[in-house]
gemmi code that builds the backbone of each chain (N, CA, C; Angstrom):
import gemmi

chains = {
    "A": [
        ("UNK", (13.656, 27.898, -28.632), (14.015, 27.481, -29.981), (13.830, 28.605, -30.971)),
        ("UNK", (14.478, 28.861, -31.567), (13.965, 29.632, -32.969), (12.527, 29.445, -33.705)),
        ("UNK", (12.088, 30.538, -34.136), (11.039, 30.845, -34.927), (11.182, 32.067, -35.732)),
        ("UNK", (10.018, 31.882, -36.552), (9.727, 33.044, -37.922), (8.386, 33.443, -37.678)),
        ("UNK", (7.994, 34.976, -37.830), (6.467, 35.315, -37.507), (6.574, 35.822, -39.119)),
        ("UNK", (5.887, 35.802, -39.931), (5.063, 36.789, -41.347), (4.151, 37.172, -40.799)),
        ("UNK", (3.557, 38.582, -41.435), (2.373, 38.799, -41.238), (1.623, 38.266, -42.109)),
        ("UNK", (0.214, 38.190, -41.289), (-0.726, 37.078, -42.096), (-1.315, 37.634, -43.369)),
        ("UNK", (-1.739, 36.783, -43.781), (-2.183, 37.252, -45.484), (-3.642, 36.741, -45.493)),
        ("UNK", (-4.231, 36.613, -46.745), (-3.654, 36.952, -47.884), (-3.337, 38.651, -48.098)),
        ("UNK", (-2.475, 39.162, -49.157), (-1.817, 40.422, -49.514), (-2.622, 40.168, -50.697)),
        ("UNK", (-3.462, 41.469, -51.169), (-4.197, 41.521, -52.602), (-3.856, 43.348, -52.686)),
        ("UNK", (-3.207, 42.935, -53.706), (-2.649, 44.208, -54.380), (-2.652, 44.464, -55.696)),
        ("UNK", (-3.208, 45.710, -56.697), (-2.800, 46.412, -58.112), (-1.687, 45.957, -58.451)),
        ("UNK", (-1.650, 45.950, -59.455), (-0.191, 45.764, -60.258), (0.550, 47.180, -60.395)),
        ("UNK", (1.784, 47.548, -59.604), (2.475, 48.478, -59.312), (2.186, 49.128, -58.730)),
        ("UNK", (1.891, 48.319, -57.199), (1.724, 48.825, -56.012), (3.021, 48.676, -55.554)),
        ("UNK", (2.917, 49.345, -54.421), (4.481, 48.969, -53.349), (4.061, 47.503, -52.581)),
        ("UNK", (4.998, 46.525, -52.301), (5.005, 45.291, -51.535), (5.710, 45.568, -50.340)),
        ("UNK", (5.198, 45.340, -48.800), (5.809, 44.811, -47.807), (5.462, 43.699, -47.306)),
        ("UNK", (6.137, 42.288, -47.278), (5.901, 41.382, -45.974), (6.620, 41.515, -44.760)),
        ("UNK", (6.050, 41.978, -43.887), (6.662, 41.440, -42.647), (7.257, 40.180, -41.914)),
        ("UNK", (8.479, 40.145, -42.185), (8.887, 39.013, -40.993), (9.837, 39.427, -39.835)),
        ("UNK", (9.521, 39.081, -38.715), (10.485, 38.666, -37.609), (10.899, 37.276, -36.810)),
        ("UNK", (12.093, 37.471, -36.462), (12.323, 36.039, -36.138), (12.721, 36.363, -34.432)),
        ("UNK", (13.023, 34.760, -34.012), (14.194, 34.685, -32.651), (14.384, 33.922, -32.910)),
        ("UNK", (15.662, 33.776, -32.717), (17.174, 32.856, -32.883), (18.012, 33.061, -31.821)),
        ("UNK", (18.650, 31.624, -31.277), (19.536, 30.917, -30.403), (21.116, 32.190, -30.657)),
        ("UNK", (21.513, 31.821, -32.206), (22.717, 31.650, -32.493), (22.671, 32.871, -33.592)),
        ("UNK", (23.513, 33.226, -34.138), (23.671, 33.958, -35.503), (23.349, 34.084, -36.904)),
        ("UNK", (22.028, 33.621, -37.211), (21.021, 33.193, -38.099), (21.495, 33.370, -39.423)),
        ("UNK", (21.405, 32.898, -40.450), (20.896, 33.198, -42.200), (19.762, 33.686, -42.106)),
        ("UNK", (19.000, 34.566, -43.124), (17.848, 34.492, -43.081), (17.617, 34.609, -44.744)),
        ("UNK", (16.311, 34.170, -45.226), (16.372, 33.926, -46.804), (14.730, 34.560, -46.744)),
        ("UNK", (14.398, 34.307, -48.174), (12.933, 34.400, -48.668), (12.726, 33.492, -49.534)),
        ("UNK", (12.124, 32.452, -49.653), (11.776, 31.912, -50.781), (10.461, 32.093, -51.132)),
        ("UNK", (10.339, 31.772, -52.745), (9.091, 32.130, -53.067), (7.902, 30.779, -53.588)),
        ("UNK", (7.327, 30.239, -53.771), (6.148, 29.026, -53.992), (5.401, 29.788, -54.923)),
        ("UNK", (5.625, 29.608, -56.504), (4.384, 30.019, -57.210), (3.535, 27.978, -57.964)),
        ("UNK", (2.294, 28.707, -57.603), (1.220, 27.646, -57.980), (1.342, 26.407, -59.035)),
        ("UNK", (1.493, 25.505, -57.557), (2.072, 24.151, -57.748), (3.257, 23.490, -57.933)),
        ("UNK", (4.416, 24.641, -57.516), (5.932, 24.198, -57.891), (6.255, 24.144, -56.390)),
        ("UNK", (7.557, 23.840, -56.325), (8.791, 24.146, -55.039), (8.757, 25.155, -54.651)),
        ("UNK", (9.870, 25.244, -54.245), (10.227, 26.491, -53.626), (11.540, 27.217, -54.123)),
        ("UNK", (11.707, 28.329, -53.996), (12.516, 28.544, -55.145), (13.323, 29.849, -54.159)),
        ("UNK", (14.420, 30.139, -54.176), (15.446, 30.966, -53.256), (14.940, 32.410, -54.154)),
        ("UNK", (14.592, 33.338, -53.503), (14.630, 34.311, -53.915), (15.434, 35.429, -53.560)),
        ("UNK", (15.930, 35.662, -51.846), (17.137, 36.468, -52.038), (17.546, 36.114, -50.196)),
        ("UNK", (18.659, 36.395, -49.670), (19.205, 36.045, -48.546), (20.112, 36.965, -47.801)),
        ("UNK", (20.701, 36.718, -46.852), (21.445, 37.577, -46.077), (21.961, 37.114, -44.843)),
        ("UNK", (23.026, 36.933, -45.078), (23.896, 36.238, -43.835), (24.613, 36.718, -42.642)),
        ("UNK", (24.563, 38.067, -42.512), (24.938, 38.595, -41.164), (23.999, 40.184, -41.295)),
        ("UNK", (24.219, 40.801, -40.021), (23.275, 41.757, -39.788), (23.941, 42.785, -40.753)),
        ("UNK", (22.676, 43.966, -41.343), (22.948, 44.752, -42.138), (22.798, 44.343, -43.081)),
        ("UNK", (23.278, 43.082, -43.918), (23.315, 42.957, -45.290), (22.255, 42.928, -45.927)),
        ("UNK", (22.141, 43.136, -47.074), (20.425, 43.587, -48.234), (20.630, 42.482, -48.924)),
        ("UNK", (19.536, 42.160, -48.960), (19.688, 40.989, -50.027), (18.559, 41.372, -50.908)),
        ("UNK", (19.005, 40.987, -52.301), (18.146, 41.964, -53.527), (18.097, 40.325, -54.669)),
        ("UNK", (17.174, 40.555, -55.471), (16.839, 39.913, -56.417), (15.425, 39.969, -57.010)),
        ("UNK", (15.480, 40.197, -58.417), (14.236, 40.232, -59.420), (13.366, 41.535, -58.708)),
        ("UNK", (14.169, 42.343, -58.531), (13.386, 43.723, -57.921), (13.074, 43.718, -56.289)),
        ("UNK", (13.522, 42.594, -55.892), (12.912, 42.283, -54.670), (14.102, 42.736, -53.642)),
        ("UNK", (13.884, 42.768, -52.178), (15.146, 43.570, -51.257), (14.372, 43.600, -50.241)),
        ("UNK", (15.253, 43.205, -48.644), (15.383, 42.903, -47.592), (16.572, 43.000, -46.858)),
        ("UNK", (16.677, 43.626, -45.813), (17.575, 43.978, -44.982), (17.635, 43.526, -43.311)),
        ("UNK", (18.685, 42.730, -43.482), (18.658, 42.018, -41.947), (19.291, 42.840, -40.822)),
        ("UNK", (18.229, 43.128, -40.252), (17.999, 44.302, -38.871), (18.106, 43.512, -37.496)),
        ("UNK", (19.387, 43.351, -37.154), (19.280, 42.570, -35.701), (18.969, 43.023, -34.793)),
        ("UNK", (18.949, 44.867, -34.673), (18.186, 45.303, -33.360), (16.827, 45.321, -33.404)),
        ("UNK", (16.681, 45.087, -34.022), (15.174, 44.842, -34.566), (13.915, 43.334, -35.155)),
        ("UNK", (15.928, 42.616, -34.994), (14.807, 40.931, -35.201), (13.819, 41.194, -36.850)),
        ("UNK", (13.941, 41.909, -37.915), (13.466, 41.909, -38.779), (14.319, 41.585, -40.181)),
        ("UNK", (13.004, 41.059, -41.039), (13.448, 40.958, -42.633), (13.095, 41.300, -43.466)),
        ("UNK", (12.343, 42.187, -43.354), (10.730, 42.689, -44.237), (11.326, 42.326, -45.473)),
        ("UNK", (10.389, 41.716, -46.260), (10.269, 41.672, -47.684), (9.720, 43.071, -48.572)),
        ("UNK", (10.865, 43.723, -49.838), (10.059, 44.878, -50.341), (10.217, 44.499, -51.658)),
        ("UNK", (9.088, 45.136, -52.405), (9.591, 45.252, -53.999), (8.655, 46.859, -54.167)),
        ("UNK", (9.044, 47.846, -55.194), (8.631, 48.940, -55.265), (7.627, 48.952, -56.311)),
        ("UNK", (7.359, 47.665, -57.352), (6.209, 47.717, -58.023), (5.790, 46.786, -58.681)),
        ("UNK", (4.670, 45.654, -57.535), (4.453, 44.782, -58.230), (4.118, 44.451, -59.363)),
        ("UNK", (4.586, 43.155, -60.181), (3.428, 42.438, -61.419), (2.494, 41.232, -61.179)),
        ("UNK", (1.938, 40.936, -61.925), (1.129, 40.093, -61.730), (1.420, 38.766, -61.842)),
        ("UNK", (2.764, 38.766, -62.542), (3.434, 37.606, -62.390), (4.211, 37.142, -61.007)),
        ("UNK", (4.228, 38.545, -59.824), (4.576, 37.778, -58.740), (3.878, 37.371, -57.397)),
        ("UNK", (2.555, 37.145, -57.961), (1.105, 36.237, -57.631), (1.988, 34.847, -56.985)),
        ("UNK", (2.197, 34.614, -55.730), (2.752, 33.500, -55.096), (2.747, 33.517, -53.742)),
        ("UNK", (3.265, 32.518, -53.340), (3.268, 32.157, -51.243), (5.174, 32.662, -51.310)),
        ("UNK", (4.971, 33.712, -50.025), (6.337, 33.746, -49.959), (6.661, 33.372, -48.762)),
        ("UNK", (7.486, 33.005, -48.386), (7.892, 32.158, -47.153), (9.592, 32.919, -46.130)),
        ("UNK", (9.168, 33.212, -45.253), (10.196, 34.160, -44.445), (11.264, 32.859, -43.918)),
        ("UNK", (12.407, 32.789, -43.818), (12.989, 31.524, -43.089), (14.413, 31.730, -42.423)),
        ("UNK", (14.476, 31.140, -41.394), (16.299, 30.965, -41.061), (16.887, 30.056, -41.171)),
        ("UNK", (18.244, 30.013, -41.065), (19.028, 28.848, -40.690), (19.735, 29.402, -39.982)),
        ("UNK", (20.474, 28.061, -38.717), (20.713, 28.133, -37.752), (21.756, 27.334, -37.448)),
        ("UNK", (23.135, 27.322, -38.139), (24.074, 26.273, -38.100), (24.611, 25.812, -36.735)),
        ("UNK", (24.006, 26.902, -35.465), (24.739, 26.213, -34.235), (23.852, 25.040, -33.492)),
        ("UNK", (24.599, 24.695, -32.321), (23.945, 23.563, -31.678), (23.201, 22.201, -32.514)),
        ("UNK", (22.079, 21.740, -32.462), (22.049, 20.562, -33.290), (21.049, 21.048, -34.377)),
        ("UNK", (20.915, 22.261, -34.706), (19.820, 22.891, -35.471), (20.799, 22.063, -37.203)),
        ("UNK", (22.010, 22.285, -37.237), (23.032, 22.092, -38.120), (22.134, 22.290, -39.661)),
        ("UNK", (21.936, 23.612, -39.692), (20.924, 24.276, -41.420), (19.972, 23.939, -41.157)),
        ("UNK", (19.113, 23.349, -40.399), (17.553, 23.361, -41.068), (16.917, 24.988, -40.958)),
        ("UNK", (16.116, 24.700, -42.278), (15.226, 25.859, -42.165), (14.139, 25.620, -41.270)),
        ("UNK", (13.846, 26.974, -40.672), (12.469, 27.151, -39.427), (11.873, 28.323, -40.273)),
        ("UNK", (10.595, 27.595, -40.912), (10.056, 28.696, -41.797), (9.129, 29.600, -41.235)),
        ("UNK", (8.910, 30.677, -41.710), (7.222, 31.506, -41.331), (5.728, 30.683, -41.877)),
        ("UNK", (5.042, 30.970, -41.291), (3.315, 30.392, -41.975), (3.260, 30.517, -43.446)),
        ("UNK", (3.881, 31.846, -44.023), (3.382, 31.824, -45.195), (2.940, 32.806, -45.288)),
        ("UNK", (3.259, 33.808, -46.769), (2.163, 34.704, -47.178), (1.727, 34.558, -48.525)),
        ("UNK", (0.293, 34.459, -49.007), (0.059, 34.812, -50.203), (-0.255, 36.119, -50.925)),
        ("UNK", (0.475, 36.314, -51.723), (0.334, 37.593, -52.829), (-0.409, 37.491, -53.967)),
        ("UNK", (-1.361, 38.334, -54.135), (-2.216, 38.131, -55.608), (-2.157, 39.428, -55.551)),
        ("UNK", (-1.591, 39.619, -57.451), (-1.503, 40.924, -57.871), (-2.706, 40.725, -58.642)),
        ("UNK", (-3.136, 41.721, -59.021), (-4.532, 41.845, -59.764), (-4.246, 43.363, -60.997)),
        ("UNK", (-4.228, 42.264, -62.427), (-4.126, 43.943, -63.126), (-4.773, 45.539, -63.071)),
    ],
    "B": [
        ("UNK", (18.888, 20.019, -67.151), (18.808, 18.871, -65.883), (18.006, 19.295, -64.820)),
        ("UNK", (17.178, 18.662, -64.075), (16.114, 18.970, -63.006), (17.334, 18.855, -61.783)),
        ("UNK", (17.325, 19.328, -61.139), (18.759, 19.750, -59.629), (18.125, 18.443, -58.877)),
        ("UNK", (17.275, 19.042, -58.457), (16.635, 17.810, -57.315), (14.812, 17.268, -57.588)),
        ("UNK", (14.964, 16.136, -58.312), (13.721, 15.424, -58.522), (12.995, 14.330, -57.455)),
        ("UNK", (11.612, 14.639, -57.974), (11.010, 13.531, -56.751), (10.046, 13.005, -57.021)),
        ("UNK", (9.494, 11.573, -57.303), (8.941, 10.513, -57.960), (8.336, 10.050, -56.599)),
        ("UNK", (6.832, 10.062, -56.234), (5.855, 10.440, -58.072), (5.561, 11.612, -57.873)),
        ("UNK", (5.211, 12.602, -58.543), (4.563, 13.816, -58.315), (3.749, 13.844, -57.702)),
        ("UNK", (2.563, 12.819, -57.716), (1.166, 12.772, -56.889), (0.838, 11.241, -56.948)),
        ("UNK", (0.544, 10.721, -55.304), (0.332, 9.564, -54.824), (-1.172, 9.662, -54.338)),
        ("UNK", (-2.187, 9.057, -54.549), (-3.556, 8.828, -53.658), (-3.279, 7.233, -53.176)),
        ("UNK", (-3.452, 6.846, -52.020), (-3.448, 6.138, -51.535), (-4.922, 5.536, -50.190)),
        ("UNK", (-5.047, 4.345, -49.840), (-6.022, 4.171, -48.492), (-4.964, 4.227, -47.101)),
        ("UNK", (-5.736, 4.234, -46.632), (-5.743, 3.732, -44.875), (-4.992, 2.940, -45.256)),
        ("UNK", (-3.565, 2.718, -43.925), (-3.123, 1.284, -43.698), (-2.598, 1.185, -44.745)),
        ("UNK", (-1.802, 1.802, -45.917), (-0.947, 1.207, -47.263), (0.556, 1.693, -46.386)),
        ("UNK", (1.293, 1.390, -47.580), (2.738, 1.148, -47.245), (3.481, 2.323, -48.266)),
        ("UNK", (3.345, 3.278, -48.241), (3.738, 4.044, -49.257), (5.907, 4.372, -49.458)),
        ("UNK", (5.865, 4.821, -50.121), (7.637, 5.304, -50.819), (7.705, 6.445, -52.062)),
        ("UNK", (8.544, 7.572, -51.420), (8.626, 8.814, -52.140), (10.630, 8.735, -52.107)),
        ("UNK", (10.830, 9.058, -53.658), (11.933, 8.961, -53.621), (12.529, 10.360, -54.259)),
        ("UNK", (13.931, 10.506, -54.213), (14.375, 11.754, -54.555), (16.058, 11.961, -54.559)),
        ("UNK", (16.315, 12.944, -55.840), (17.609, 12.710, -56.272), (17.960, 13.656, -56.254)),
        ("UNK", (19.388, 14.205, -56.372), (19.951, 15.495, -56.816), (21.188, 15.068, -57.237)),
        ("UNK", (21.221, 16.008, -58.136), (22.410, 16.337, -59.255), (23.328, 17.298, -59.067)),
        ("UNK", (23.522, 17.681, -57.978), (24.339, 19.022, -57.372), (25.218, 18.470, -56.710)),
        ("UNK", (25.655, 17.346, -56.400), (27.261, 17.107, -55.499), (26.887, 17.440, -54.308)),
        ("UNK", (25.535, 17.906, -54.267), (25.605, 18.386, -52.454), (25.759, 17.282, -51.343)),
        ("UNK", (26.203, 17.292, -50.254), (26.553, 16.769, -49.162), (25.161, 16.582, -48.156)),
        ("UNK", (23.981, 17.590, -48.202), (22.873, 17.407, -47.197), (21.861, 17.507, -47.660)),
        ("UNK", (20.975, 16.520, -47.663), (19.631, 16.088, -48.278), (18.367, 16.218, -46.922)),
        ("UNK", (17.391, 16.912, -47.350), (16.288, 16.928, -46.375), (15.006, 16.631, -46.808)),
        ("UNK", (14.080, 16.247, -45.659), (13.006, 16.463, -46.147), (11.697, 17.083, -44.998)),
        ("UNK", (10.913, 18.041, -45.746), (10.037, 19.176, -45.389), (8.492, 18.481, -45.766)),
        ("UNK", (7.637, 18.519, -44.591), (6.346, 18.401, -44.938), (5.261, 19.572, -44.825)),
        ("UNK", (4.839, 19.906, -45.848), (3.626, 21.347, -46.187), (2.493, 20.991, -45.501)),
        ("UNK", (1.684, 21.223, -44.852), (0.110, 21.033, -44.885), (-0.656, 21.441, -45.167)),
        ("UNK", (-1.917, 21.843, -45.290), (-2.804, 22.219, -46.093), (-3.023, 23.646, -45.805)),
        ("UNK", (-2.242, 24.376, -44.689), (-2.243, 25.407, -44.768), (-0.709, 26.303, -44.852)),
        ("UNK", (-0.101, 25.624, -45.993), (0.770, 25.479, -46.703), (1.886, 25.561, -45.596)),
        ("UNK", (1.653, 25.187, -44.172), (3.001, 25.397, -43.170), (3.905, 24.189, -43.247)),
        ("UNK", (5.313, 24.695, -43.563), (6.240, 24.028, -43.707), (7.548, 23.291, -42.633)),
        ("UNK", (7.599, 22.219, -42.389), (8.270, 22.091, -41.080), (9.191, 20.691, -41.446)),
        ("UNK", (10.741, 20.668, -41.032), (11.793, 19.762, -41.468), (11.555, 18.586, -40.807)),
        ("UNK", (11.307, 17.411, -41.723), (11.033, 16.132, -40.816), (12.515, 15.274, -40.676)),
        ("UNK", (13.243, 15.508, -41.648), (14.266, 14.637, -41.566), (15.702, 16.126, -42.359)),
        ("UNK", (17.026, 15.151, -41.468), (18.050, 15.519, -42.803), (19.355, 14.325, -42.711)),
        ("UNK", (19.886, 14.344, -43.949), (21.103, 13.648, -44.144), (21.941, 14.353, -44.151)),
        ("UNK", (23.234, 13.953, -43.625), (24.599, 14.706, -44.334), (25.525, 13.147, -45.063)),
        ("UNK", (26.169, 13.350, -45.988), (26.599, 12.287, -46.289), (26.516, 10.821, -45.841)),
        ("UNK", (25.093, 10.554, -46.267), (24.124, 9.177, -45.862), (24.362, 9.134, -43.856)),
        ("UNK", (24.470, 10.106, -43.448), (24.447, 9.684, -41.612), (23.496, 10.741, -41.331)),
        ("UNK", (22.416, 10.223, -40.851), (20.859, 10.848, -40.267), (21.292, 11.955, -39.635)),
        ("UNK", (21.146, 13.618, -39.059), (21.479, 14.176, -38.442), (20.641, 14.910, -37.680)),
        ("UNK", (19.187, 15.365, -38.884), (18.288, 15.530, -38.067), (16.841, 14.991, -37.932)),
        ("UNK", (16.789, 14.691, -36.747), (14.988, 13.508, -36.731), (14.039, 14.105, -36.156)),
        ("UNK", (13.271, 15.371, -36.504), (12.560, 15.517, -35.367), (11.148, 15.299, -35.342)),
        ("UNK", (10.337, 15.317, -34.819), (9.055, 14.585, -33.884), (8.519, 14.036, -34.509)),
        ("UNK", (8.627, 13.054, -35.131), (8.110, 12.793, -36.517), (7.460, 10.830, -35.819)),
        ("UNK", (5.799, 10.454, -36.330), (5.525, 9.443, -36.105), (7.010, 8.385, -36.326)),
        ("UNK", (7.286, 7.107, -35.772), (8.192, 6.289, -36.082), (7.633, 5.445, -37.529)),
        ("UNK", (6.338, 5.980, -37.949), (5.698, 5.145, -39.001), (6.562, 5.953, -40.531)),
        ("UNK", (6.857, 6.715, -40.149), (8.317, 7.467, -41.512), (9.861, 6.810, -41.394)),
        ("UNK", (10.215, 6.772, -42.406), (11.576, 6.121, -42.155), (12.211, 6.341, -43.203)),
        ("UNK", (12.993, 7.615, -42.979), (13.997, 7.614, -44.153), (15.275, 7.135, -44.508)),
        ("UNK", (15.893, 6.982, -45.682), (17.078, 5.966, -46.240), (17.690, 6.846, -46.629)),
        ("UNK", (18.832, 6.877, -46.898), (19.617, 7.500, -47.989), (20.660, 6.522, -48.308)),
        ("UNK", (21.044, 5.922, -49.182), (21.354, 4.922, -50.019), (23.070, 5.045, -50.291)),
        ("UNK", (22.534, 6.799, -50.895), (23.884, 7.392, -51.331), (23.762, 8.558, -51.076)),
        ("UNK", (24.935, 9.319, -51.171), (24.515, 10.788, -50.793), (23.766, 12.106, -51.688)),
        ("UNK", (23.561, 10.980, -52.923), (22.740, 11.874, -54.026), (21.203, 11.676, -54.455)),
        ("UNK", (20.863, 10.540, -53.010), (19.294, 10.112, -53.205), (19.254, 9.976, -51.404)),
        ("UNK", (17.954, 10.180, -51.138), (17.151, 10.277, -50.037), (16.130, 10.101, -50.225)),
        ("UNK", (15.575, 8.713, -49.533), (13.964, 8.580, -49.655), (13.021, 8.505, -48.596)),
        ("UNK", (11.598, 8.220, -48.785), (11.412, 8.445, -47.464), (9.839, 7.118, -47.659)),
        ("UNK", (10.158, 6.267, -46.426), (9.392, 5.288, -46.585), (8.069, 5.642, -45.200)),
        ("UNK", (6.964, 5.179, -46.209), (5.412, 5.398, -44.634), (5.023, 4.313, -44.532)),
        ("UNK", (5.340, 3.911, -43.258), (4.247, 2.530, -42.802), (2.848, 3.156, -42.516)),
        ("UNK", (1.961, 2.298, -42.782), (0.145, 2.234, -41.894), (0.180, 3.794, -42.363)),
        ("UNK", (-0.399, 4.370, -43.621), (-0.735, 5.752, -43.902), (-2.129, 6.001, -43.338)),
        ("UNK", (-2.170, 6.960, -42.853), (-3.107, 7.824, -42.011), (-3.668, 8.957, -42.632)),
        ("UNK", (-4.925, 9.315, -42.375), (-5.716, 10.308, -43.197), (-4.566, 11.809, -42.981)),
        ("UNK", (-4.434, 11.705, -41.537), (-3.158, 12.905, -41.435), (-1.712, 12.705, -41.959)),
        ("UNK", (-1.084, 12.266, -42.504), (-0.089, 12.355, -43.649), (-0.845, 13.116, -44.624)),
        ("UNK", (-2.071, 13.247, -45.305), (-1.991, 13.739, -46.799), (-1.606, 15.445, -46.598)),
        ("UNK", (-0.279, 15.222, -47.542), (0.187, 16.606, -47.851), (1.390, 16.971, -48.716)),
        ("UNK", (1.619, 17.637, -48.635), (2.728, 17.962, -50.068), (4.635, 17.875, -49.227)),
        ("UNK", (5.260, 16.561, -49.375), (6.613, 16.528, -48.936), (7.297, 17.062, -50.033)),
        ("UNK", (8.737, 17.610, -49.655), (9.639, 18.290, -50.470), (10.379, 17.829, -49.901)),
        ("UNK", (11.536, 17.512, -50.811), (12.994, 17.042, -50.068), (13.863, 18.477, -50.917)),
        ("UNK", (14.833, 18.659, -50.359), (15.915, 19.492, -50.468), (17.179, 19.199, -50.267)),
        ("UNK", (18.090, 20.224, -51.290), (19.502, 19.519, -50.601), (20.393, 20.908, -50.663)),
        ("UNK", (21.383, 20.551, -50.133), (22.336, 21.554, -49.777), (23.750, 21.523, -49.946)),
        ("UNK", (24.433, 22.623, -50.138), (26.495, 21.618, -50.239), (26.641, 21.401, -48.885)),
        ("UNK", (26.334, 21.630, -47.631), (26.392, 21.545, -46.429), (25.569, 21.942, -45.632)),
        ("UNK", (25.620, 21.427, -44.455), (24.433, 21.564, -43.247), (25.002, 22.731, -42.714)),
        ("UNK", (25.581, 23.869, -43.080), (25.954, 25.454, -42.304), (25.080, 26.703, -43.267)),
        ("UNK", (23.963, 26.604, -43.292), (23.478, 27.854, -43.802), (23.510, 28.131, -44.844)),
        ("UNK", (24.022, 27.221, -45.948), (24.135, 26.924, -46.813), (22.572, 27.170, -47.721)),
        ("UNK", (22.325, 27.897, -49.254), (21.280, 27.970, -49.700), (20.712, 26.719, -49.929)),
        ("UNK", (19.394, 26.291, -49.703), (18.689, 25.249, -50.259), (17.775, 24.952, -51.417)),
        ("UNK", (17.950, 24.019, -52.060), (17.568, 23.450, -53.180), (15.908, 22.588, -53.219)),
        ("UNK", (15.179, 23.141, -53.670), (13.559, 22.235, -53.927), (13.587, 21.289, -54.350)),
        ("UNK", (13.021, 20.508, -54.338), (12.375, 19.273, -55.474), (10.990, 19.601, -55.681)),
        ("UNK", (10.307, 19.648, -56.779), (8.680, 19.845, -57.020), (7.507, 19.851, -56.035)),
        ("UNK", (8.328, 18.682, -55.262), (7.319, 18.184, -54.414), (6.166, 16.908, -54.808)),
        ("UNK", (5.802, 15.721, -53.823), (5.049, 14.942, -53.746), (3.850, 15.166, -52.965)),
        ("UNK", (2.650, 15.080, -53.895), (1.089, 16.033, -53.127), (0.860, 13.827, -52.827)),
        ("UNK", (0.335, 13.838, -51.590), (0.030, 12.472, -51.122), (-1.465, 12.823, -50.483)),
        ("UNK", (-2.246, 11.913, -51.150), (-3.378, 12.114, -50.016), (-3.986, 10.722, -50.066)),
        ("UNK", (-4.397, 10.410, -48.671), (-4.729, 9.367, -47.921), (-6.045, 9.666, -47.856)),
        ("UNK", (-6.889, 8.247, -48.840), (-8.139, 8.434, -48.536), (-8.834, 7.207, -47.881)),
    ],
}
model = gemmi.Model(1)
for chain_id, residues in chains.items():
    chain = gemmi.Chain(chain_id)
    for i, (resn, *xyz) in enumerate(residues, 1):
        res = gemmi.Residue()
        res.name, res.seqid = resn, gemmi.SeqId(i, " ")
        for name, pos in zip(("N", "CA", "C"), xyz):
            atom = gemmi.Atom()
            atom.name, atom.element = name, gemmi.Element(name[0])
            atom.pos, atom.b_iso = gemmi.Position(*pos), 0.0
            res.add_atom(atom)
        chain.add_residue(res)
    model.add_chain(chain)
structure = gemmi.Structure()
structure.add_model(model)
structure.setup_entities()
């Protein structure tokens, strides 16, 4: 079956440090892969995606590149704030066989920026 | 407008109650789900709709039972609540079940005491 690995957290970082999360996945079929982000006590909220291999997916400074020889998605941003103190969540979708979109998320990482 | 809402925000409940979490969206989307968090915030799909026909069910006690009414509400009913239910459900929705980006609702924090 498909899965998502993150590396484990918590991530405690300066404010305008460099950010990496690690994710890798395995997948059946030809995956989506997204990031969403969970800041304290809300949903979840789409932060950036990528639907076939190669493509970058960028938003609010943030960028990831889907590496199929490599099964990776790493999450980057080049200088955190402290406003992006949250759980980020690595995920796929998997439209073949009876998976039909559900997301298969990672554990989770938490980020605390610290001024 | 809130996209996808979900009533109540926070339920405490006992042993053995009969609980109901409900949830709407305002997006025209076609596929409604729902995701349970646990306390170590891991997230895993318990149910989905595509235009009110169940599509995905997986391992989920038979004491959950979700409805969808219409294709712009999905709810989700608990028989006999158990100390293991308390946790934070999210329903989501989508324009379609193909990879399609997904949509939050706040989320319902439930805990069974």
């Amino acid at each position: 079956g498909n899965s998502v690995t993150q590396m484990e957290g918590p991530v405690t970082l300066s404010e305008e440090a460099f950010l990496t999360i690690n994710c890798t996945y395995t997948a059946t079929g030809y995956p989506s892969l997204f990031w969403y982000v969970q800041y304290p006590g809300e949903g979840l909220q789409l932060l950036l995606k990528a639907t076939k291999a190669d493509d970058k997916g960028s938003n609010k400074g943030f960028e990831a590149t889907y590496r199929k020889e490599t099964t990776s998605f790493h999450l980057e941003k080049g200088s955190v704030q402290v406003s992006d103190s949250a759980v980020y969540f690595c995920a796929l979708s998997d439209a073949g066989g009876t998976s039909y979109g559900k997301l298969t998320f990672g554990q989770g990482t938490i980020l605390t920026v610290h001024p | 407008d809130t996209a996808v809402s979900q009533t109540p925000k926070y339920l405490v409940t006992q042993m053995g109650n009969d609980k109901s979490i409900k949830c709407e969206q305002n997006l025209g989307h076609d596929t409604m789900y729902w995701y349970k968090q646990d306390s170590k915030k891991f997230l895993k799909i318990m149910f989905s709709y595509n235009n009110k026909e169940l599509i995905i069910n997986e391992t989920v006690p038979n004491r959950f039972s979700p409805k969808s009414p219409d294709k712009a509400h999905l709810n989700l009913h608990i028989n006999s609540l158990e100390l293991g239910d308390s946790a934070v459900y999210f329903c989501a929705s989508s324009l379609a079940f193909s990879n399609y980006e997904q949509y939050f609702g706040p989320g319902t924090r439930l805990t069974v005491t």
